[in-house]
C-alpha positions in Angstrom: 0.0 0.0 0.0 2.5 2.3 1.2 4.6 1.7 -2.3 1.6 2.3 -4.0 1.3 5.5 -2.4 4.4 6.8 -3.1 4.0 5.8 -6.6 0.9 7.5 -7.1 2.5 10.8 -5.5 5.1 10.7 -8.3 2.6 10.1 -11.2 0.8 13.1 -9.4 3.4 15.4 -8.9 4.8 14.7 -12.4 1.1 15.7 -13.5 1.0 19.3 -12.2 4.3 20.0 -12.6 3.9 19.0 -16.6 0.8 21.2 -16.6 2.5 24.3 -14.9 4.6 24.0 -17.7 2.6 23.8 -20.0 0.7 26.3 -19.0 3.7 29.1 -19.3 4.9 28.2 -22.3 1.5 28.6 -23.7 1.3 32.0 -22.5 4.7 32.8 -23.3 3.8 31.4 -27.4 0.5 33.9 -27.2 2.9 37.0 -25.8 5.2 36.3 -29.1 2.6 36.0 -31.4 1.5 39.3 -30.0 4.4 40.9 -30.7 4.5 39.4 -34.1 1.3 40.8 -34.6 2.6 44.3 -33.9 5.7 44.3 -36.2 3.9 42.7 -38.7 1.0 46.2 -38.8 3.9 48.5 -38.1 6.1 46.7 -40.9 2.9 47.2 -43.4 2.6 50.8 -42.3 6.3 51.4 -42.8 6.5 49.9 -45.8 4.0 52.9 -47.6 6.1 56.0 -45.3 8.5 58.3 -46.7 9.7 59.2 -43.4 9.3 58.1 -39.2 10.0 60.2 -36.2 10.6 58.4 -33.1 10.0 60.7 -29.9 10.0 59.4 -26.3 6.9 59.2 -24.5 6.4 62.0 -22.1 8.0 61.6 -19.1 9.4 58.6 -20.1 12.8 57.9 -21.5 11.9 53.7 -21.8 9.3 54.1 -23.9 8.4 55.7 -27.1 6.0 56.3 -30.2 7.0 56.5 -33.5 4.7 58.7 -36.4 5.1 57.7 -40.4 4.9 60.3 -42.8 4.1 59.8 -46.3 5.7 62.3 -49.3 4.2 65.4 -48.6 5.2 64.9 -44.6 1.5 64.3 -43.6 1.1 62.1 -40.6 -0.2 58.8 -41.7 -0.3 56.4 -38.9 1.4 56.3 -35.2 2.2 53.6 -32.4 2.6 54.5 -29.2 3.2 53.1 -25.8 0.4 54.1 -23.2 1.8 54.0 -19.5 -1.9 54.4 -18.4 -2.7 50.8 -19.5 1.1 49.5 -20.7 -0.2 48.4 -24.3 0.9 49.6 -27.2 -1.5 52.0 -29.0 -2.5 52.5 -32.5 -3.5 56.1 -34.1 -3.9 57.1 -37.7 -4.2 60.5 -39.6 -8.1 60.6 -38.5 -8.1 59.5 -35.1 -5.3 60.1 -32.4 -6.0 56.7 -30.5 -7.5 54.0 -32.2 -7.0 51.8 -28.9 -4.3 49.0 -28.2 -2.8 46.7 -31.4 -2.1 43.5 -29.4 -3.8 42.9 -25.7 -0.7 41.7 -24.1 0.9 43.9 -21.6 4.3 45.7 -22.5 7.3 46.9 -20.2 9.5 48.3 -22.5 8.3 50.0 -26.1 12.1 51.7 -26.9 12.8 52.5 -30.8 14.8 54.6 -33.0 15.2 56.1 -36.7 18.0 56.0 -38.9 16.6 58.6 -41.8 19.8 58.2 -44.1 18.7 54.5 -43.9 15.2 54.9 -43.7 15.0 52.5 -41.4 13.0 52.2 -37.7 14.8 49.8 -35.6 12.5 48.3 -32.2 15.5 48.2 -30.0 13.4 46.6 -27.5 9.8 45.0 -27.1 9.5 43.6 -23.7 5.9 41.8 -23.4 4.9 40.0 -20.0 2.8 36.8 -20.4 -0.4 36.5 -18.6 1.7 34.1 -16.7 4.3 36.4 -15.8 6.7 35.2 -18.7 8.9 38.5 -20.4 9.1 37.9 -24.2 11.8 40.3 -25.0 12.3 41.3 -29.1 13.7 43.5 -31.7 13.8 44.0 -35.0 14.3 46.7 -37.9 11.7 47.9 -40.9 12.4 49.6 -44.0 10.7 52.9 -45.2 10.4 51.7 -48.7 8.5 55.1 -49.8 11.3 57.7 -49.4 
C-alpha cells in the first residue's frame, strides 16, 4: 500500500508540474505572437512612409511612439506606448487613438530612426505573459517610400 502510495504521488506530482509547464509556455507562445502581430502592422505601415520620427513618450525615456509620414510629410499612422494601461497604441491621420494593437501587456516599447537608412529599428519589445513570462524582441523595418 505504502509503495503504491508513493507511486501515485510521483505520477501526481509529475502531472502538475507537466501542466505548470505547459501552461507558461503557452502564454509565453501567445505573448510572441502578439508581438508578431505588432511588427507585422507597423512593418505594413512602414512599408508605404517616406519618413518616421521616433519621440520618447512624455515623461518617459523607456518608452516611445513613433509617427510615419508619407511624401508630402502628412502624418499617416502612429504607435505609441500608453503607460496608463502598458499596451501599445494605434492612431492614424483621422483619429489620435484608435486603442491598443495586441492585448498583451508591455514593459518596455524603446525605438529609433536611422533617416539616411530609412529604417525604424524596435530596440526593445518587452511583453509580459499572462503568466508572468517576459518575451523580449527586436527587429528593424524599412521605409520603402522615401
Amino acid at each position: 500500500m505504502v509503495l503504491a502510495g508513493v507511486v501515485t504521488l510521483g505520477l501526481v506530482t509529475f502531472y502538475l508540474n507537466s501542466q505548470i509547464m505547459w501552461t507558461d509556455a503557452s502564454t509565453q507562445v501567445l505573448a510572441q505572437r502578439d508581438a508578431t502581430a505588432l511588427f507585422e502592422l507597423m512593418r505594413h505601415d512602414a512599408q508605404e512612409a517616406a519618413k518616421a520620427e521616433v519621440v520618447p513618450v512624455s515623461g518617459d525615456s523607456l518608452n516611445h511612439l513613433v509617427i510615419f509620414y508619407d511624401r508630402k510629410n502628412i502624418e499617416t499612422h502612429r504607435f505609441f506606448f500608453e503607460p496608463a494601461d502598458s499596451f501599445v497604441h494605434y492612431g492614424d491621420s483621422t483619429s489620435t487613438d484608435q486603442g491598443p494593437v495586441v492585448p498583451t501587456k508591455v514593459e518596455r516599447f524603446h525605438l529609433s530612426a536611422d533617416p539616411a537608412l530609412g529604417m525604424v529599428s524596435i530596440d526593445t519589445l518587452r511583453m509580459r505573459s499572462t503568466s508572468g513570462q517576459r518575451v523580449t524582441l527586436s527587429t528593424a523595418i524599412g521605409l520603402y517610400n522615401q
